[in-house]
C-alpha positions as CSV (number, residue, x, y, z in Angstrom):
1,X,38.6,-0.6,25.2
2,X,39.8,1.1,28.5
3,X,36.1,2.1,29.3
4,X,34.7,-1.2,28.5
5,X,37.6,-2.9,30.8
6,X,36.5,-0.9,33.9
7,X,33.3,-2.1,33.5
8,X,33.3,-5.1,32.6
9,X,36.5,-6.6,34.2
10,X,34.6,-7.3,37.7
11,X,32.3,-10.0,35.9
12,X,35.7,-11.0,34.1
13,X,37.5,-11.2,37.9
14,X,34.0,-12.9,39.6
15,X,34.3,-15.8,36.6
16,X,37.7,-16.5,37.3
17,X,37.3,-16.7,41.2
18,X,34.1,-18.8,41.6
19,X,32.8,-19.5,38.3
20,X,29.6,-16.8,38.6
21,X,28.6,-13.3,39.2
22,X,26.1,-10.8,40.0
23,X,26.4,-7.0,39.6
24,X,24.7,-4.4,39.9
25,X,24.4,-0.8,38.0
26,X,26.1,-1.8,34.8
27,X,23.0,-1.1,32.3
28,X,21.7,2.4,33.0
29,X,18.1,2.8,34.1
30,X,17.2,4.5,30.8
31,X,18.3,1.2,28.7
32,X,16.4,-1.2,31.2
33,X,13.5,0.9,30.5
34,X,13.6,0.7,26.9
35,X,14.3,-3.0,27.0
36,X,11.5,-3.6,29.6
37,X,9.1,-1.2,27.3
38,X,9.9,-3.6,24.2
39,X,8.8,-7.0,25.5
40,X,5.8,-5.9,26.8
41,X,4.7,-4.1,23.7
42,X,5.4,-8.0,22.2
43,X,3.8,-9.6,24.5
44,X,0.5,-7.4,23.8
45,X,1.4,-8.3,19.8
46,X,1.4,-12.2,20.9
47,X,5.1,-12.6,19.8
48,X,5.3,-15.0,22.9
49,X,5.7,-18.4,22.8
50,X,5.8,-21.3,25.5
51,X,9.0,-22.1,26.5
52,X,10.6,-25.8,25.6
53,X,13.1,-28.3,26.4
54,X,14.8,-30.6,25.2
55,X,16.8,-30.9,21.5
56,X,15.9,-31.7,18.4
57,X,13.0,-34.4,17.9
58,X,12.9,-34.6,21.8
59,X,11.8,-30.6,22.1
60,X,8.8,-29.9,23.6
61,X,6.6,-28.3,25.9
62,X,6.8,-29.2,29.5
63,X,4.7,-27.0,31.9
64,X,5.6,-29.2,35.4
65,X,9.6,-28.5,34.2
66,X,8.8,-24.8,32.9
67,X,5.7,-22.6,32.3
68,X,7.4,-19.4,31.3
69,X,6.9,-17.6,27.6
70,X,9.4,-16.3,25.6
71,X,10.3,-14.4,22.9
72,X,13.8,-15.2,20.7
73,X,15.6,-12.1,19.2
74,X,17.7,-13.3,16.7
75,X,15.7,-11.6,13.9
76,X,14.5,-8.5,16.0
77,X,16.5,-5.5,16.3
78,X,15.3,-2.1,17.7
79,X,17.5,1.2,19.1
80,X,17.2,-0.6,23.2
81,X,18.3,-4.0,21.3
82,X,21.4,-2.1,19.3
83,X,22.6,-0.7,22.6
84,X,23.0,-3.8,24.4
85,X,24.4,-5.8,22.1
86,X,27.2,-3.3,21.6
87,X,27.5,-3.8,25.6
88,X,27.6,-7.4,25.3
89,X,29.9,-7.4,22.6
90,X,32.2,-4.8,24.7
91,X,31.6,-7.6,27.7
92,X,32.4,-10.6,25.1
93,X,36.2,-8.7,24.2
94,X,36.9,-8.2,27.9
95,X,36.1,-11.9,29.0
96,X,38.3,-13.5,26.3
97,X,41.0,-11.3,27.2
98,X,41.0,-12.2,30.4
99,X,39.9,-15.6,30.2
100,X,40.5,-16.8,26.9
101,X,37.0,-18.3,26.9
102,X,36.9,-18.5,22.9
103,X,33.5,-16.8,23.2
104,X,32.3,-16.2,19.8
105,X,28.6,-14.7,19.9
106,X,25.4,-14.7,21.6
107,X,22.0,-15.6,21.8
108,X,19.4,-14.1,23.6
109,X,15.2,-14.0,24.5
110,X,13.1,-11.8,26.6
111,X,11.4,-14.5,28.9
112,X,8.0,-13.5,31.1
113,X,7.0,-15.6,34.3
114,X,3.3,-14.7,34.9
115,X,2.6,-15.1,38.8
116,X,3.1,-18.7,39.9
117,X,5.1,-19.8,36.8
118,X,8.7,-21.5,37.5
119,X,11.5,-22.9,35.9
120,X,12.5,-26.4,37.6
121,X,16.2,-26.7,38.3
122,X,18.3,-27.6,35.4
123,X,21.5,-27.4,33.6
124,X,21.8,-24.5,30.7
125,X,24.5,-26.6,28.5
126,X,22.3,-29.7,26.5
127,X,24.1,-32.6,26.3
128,X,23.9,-33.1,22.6
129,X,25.9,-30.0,22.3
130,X,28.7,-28.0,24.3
131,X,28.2,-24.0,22.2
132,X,26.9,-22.6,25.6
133,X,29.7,-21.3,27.4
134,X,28.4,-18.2,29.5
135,X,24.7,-18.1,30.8
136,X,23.3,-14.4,31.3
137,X,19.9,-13.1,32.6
138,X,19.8,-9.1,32.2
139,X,16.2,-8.3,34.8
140,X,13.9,-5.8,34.3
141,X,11.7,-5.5,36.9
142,X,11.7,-2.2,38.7
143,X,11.4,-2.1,42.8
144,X,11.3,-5.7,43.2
145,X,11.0,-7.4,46.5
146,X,12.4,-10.3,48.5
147,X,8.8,-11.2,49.8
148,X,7.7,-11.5,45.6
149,X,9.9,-14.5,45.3
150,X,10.8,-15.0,41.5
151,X,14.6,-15.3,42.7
152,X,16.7,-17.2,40.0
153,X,18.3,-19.9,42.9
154,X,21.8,-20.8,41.4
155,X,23.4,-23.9,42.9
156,X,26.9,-23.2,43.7
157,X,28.4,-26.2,45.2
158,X,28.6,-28.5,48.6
159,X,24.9,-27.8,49.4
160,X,24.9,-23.3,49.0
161,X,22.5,-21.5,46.6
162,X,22.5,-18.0,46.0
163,X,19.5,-16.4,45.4
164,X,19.3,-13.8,42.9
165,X,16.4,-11.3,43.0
166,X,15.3,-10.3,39.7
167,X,15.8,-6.1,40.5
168,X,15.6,-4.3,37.4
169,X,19.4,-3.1,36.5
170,X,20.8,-6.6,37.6
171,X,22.7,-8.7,35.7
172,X,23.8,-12.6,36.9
173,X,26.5,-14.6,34.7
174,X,27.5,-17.8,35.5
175,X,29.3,-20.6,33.2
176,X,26.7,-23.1,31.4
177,X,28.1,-26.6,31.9
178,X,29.0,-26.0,35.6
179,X,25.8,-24.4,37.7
180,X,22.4,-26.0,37.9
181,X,19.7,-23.5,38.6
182,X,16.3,-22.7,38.9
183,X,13.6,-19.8,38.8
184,X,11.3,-19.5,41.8
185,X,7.6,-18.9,41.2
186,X,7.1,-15.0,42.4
187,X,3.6,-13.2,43.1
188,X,3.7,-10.7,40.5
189,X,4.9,-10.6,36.6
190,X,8.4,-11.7,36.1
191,X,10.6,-9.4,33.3
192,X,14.1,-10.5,32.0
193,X,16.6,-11.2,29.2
194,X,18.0,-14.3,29.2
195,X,21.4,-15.0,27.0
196,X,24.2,-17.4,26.2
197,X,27.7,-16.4,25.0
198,X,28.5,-19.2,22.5
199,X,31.8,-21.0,22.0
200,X,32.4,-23.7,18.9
201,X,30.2,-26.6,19.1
């Protein structure tokens, strides 16, 4: 547990302070790789789908709100996939310890933006339901840069955004119910894993 407190408890500390963060170098280039490697090869299978929202009877596709394609995980598991969940699990311990968050378990999907595809700004947490504590997005897009665009633009308060790059290695977390956000349009192919810690519903 020692291990997994030194790395982890910046994202624990960033929470605490100002409700987000954004860290670099915590998953190894070798494991972004793998992970990167994997929803590609899916994509080629045509395991992607058209990303929805909305709940229940009112779920559906929406290209003006969102015109990425994704790919949920709950019944894929591979060697890359193994890996990180024992890293998010490590990362799950460390920010109920130290922030007695009640986080339970997690939910995850690779999402792809082709060029020009967005994400309209929006709230992670549906109203119908309060199980989304923690929102996560784990990038995978080697030698990214700022003149690409595809930043994920995270509304912090009293006007400021931060704009997060999507550099392969990077990991943003910020809590569900309290940051609107959105996802820029870039100019090239847009790699990531997007997750939730869940709490009780």
């Amino acid at each position: 547990m020692d291990d997994a407190l030194d790395r982890w408890l910046p994202i624990a500390r960033d929470v605490e302070a100002r409700g987000w963060s954004c860290r670099d170098g915590l998953i190894d280039d070798e494991l972004v790789a793998a992970l990167l490697a994997e929803a590609q090869r899916a994509y080629q299978q045509g395991d992607f789908h058209r990303g929805a929202i909305g709940a229940g009877a009112d779920r559906a596709v929406r290209p003006r709100i969102r015109s990425d394609e994704i790919w949920w995980l709950a019944a894929h598991n591979s060697p890359a996939l193994a890996r990180l969940a024992g890293m998010l699990e490590a990362l799950r311990l460390v920010l109920n310890r130290e922030l007695q968050l009640g986080l339970l378990d997690h939910e995850a999907h690779f999402a792809r933006y082709a060029p020009g595809a967005f994400y309209a700004r929006h709230l992670d947490q549906p109203t119908i339901s309060r199980h989304r504590i923690l929102s996560a997005a784990i990038y995978l897009n080697p030698d990214w840069l700022e003149s690409q665009g595809g930043a994920m633009r995270l509304y912090v308060g009293a006007g400021q955004v931060v704009d997060v790059l999507p550099q392969a290695g990077r990991l943003a977390l910020f809590l569900s119910d309290r940051f609107e956000h959105e996802v820029l349009p870039a100019t090239r192919e847009r790699w990531s894993l997007t997750l939730w810690f869940l709490g009780r519903d």
